[in-house]
C-alpha positions as CSV (number, residue, x, y, z in Angstrom):
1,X,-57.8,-24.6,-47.2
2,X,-54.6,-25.0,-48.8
3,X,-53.9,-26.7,-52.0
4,X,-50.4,-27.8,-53.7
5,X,-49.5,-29.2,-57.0
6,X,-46.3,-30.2,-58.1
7,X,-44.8,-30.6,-61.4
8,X,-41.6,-31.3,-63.3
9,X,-41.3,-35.0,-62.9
10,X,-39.9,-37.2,-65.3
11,X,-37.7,-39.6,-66.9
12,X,-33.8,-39.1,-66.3
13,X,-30.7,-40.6,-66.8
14,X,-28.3,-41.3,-64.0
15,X,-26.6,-38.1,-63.3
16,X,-28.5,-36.0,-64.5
17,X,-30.6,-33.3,-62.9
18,X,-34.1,-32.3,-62.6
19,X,-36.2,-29.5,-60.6
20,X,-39.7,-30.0,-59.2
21,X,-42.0,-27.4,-58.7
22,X,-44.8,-27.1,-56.0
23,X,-47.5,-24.5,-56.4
24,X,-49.3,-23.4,-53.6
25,X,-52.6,-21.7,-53.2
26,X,-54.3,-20.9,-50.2
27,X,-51.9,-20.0,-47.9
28,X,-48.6,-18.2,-48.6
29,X,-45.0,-20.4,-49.0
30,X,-43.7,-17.8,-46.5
31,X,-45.7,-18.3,-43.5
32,X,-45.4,-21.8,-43.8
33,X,-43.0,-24.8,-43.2
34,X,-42.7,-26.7,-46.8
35,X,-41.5,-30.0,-47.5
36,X,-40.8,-32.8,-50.0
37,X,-41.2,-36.3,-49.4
38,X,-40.8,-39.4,-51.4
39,X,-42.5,-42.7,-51.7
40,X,-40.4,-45.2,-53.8
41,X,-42.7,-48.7,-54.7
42,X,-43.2,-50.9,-51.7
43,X,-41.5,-48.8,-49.5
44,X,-42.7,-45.9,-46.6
45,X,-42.7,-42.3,-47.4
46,X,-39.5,-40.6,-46.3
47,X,-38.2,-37.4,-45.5
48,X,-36.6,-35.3,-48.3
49,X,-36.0,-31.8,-47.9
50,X,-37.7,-28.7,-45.6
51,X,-37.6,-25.3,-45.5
52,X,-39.1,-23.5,-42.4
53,X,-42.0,-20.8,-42.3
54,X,-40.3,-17.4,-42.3
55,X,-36.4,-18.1,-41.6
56,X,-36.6,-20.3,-44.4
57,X,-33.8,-22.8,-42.6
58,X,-33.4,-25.5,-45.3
59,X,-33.3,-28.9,-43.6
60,X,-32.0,-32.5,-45.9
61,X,-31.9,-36.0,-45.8
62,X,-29.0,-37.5,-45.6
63,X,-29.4,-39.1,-48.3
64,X,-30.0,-36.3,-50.3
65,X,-27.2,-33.8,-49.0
66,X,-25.4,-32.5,-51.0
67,X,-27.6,-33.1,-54.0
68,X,-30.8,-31.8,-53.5
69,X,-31.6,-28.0,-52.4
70,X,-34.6,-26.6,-51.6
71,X,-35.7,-23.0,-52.3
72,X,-39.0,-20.8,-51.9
73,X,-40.1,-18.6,-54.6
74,X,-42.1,-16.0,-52.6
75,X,-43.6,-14.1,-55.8
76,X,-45.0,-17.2,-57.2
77,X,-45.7,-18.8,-53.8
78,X,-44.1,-21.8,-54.8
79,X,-41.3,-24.0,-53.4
80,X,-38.9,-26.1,-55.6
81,X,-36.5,-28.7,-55.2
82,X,-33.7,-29.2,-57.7
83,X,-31.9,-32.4,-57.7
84,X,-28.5,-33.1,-58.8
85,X,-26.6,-36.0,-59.2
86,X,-29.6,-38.1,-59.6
87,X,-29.4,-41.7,-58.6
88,X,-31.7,-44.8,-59.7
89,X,-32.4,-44.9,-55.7
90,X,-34.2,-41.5,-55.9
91,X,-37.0,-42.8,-58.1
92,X,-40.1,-42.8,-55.8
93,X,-43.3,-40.2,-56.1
94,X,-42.2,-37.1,-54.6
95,X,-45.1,-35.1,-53.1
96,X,-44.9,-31.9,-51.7
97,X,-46.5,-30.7,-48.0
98,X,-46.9,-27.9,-45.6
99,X,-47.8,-27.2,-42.7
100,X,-48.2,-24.4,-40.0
101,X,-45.1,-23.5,-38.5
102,X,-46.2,-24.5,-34.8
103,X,-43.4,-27.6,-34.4
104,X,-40.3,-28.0,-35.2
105,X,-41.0,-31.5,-35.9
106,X,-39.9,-30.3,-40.0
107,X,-39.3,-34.6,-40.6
108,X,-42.4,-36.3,-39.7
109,X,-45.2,-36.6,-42.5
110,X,-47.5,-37.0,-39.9
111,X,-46.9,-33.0,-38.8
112,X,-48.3,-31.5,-42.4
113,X,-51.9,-30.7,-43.0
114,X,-51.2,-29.9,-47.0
115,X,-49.9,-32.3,-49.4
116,X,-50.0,-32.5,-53.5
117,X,-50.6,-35.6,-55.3
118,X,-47.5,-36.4,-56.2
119,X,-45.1,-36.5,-59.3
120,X,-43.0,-39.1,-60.7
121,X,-39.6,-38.8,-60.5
122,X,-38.0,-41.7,-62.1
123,X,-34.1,-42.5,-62.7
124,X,-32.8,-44.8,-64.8
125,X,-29.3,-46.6,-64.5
């Protein structure tokens, strides 16, 4: 089984910046398609940010373009996502997933088998 847990949520200002950190165990960050999400209060879970098994194609929102990038840190078998620019309408939980790389389906939370328990990101304006 795989297991992921993310860190490095917290309180920031408008603006400012922030990087969150998913540790994976299990099952290498390499051979797999890793992803963030985010679930903002009363609302669905949304796409974020991907980056594919292997190739390691990065794949955004558009919401997040721009602002967000995602990376893969093969020695630590991890996956991060620093944010820029941070906006009051990116506070949600952000939780981070993975999945096999057999579809190319890299937006739908319904195609991971993995995902952490979440960490608060929240913005203030």
């Amino acid at each position: 089984q795989v297991q992921l847990v993310e860190s490095g949520g917290g309180l920031v200002q408008a603006g400012g910046s922030l990087r969150l950190s998913c540790a994976a165990s299990g099952r290498t960050v390499s051979s797999s398609t890793m992803a963030w999400f985010r679930q903002a209060p009363g609302k669905e879970r949304e796409f974020v940010a991907a980056i594919r098994a292997w190739s390691g194609d990065r794949h955004y929102a558009d919401s997040v373009k721009g602002r967000f990038s995602i990376s893969r840190d093969n020695a630590k078998n991890a996956v991060n996502l620093q944010m820029i620019s941070l906006k009051s309408e990116d506070t949600a939980v952000y939780y981070c997933a993975a999945k096999p790389p057999l579809s190319s389906m890299v937006t739908m939370s319904r195609e991971y088998d993995y995902w952490g328990q979440g960490t608060q990101v929240t913005v203030s304006s």
